[in-house]
Each structure stands twice: as structure tokens, then as C-alpha cells.
N, C-alpha and C positions, 0 to 999 in steps of 0.2 A: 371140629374133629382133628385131631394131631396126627399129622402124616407123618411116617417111619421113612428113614431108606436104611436098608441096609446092607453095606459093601463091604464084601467077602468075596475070597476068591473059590474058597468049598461050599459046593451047595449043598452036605449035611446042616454045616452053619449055620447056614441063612432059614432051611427049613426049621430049627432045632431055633433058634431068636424067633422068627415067625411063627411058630408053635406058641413059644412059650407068651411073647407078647399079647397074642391071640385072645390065651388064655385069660388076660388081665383087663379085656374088652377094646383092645385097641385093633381096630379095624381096618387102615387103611395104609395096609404096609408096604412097599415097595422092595426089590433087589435091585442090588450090581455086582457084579464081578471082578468091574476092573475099574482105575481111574478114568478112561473114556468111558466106560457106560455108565459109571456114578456121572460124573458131567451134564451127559443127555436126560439121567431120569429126573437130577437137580433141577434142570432149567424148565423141563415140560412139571415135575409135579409139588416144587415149591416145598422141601418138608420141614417142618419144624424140626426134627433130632433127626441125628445122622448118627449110626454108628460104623467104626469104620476100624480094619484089621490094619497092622503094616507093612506087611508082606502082600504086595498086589502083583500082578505078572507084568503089568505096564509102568510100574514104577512104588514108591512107599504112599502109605494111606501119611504121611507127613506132606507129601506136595498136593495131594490131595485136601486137608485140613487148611495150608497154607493159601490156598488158592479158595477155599470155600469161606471161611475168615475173611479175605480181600473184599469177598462179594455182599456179605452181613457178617453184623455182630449180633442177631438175633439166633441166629442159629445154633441150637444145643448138638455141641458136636463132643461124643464120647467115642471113646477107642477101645476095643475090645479085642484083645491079643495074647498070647501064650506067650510073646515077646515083652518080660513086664518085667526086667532089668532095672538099674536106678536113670539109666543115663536114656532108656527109650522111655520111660514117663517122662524126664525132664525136656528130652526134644518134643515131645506130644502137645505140654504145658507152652514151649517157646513158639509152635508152629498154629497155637493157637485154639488147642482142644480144650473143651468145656472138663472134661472127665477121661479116666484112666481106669477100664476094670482088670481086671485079668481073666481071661475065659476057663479058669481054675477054680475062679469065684461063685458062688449061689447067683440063680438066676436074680434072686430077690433084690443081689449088691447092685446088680445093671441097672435093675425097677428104681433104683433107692436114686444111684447116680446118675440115669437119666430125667430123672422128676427133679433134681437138682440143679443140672445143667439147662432146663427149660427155665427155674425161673430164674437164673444168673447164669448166662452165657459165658458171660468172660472170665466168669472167676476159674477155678480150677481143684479137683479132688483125686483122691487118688488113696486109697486102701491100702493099696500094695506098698506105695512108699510111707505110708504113715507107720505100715507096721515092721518097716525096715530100721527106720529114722524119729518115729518117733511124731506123734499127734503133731509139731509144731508145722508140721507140712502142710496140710489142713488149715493149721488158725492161719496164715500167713491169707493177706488179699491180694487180688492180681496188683493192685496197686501198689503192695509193700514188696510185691515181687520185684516190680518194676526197681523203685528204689534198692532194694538190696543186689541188683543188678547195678546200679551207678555206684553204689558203693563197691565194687567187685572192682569198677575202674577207674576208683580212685576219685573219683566227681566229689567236687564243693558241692555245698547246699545251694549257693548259685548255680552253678549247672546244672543240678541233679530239677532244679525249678523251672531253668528255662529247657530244657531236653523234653520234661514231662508238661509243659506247658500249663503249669501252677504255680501259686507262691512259694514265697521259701517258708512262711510261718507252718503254709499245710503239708510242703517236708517234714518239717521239726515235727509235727504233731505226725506223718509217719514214722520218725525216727524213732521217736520215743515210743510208739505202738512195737517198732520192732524191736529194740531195746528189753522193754516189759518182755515180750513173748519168748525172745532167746536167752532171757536170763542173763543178759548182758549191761554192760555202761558205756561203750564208747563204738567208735564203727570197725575198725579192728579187730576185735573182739566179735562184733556180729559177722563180719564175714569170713571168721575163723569159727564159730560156731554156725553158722550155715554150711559151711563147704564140709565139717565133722557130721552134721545130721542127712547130708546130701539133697540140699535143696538150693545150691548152686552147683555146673557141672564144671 
């Protein structure tokens, strides 16, 4: 059975997710309120999907993320916020979140994005920037994240190898994944065409 939390700081919220959840047969839902009491429901009730707001009264649902990511990488952690800017998805994606919906969004995007997030934790989705920037947001894997990130600082394919602790052949084989995907030829070019579609900040 798949345990929920869900941490908000309004309790229409959390009733209005727990309603809707409900509805979909998932039964074993938990709340929080704030970063301390997400904490304590985490450690007593273990849940698989967390979904979490950014606006907390003890601080952002990002130190939150950052600190639940520390503890697993199983855990499908999606964010669900009115605050769905280019640059509060891409901190949500750095901090470690499965998923980005916007609570503007059909309840069905969350349904979608958290059965997502459960079976690929690490990777990362997000609607709201696909439909800003364009599908390429999406194709992208955390791992070409990673790398289009050492390309941002300039990193050799030796470094960008030893940083990520792989070879350099299975760089080249993401370079060229990235390459294909941004309709690019060389790394220049890809992180001038990332930084245009806004999937570097």
C-alpha cells in the first residue's frame, strides 16, 4: 500500500489532495504543515510520495526536498505550488524533486506526475516548464542534466567523467544524446540553447 504525506501549510489543501487522492483508492494518507512536522510524520510513517508546497511557515518545501533526497533516493518527491516560475521548478529539480505540478493544474497532471515519480525518483518532469520552453525539458535525463550542468562550467570530458564518477566514453555517449535533443553540434551551442529554452538557471 503506498503511503502519501502531504505537506502544506493550508488545510483546504491538504483536505482538497486528500479528497481527491482518496478518490483514486489510495488510502493511506498522511499531513504536515510545516518542515518540522513533515520531519516527524517522515520518520514515524516511511511514505513513498511526498508531495510538498514552497511556501512553509518554517522555512521553503526546497530545504525540505533537500534534506529528504539526503535520507533516499527512493522517495517520489513532487512539488505542488501556485509558485511555478521558471526558476522555482529549476531550484525544485536542483534540490532534488521527482516532479513539479502547478496547483492550477488538473488533479489528474499530479495522478500522472506522481505514478511518474514512484517509478523514477530521480529523474524529473515538469508540465509547466515544458509548456514554457518547450517538450525538450522532459526528454532531457537527470543524468544529461548533470552533464549539461558541467558544461555550463566549462568542464572537459575528463572532468565532467571524474566529477560524475563514470567514463568519458559514457559522457560522449551523453553528449551526443544531448547534442541530438537540442538540435545542436558542439557544447557551446548546447548551453546557449539550454539557457534559451530555460533548462539551465
Amino acid at each position: 500500500m503506498t503511503k502519501i504525506l502531504i505537506v502544506d501549510d493550508h488545510a483546504v489543501v491538504r483536505e482538497g489532495l486528500k479528497r481527491a487522492l482518496s478518490l483514486q483508492g489510495y488510502e493511506e494518507i498522511y499531513e504536515a504543515d510545516s518542515i518540522e512536522t513533515a520531519r516527524a510524520q517522515i520518520a514515524v510513517v516511511t511514505p513513498q510520495v511526498i508531495t510538498v508546497d514552497i511556501n512553509l511557515p518554517d522555512g521553503t518545501g526546497f530545504e525540505l526536498i533537500t534534506w529528504v533526497r539526503s535520507l533516499s533516493k527512493e522517495i517520489a518527491i513532487v512539488v505542488v505550488s501556485l509558485q511555478d516560475d521558471a526558476n522555482s521548478v529549476m531550484a525544485a529539480k536542483k534540490a532534488g524533486a521527482s516532479a513539479f505540478v502547478s496547483k492550477s493544474e488538473p488533479i489528474p497532471q499530479l495522478l500522472v506526475a506522481m505514478q511518474q515519480a514512484v517509478i523514477a525518483p530521480l529523474s524529473f518532469n515538469s508540465q509547466a516548464l515544458s509548456e514554457i520552453y518547450g517538450d525538450s525539458f522532459n526528454q532531457l535525463t537527470a543524468r544529461e542534466f548533470d552533464v549539461l550542468a558541467a558544461l555550463e562550467k566549462g568542464m572537459t570530458t575528463e572532468q565532467i567523467a571524474i566529477s560524475l564518477f563514470i567514463s568519458q566514453a559514457t559522457v560522449k555517449t551523453h553528449l551526443s544524446s544531448l547534442f541530438r535533443k537540442l538540435e545542436v553540434t558542439n557544447r557551446s551551442a548546447a548551453v546557449h540553447a539550454a539557457k534559451k529554452r530555460g533548462l539551465t538557471s
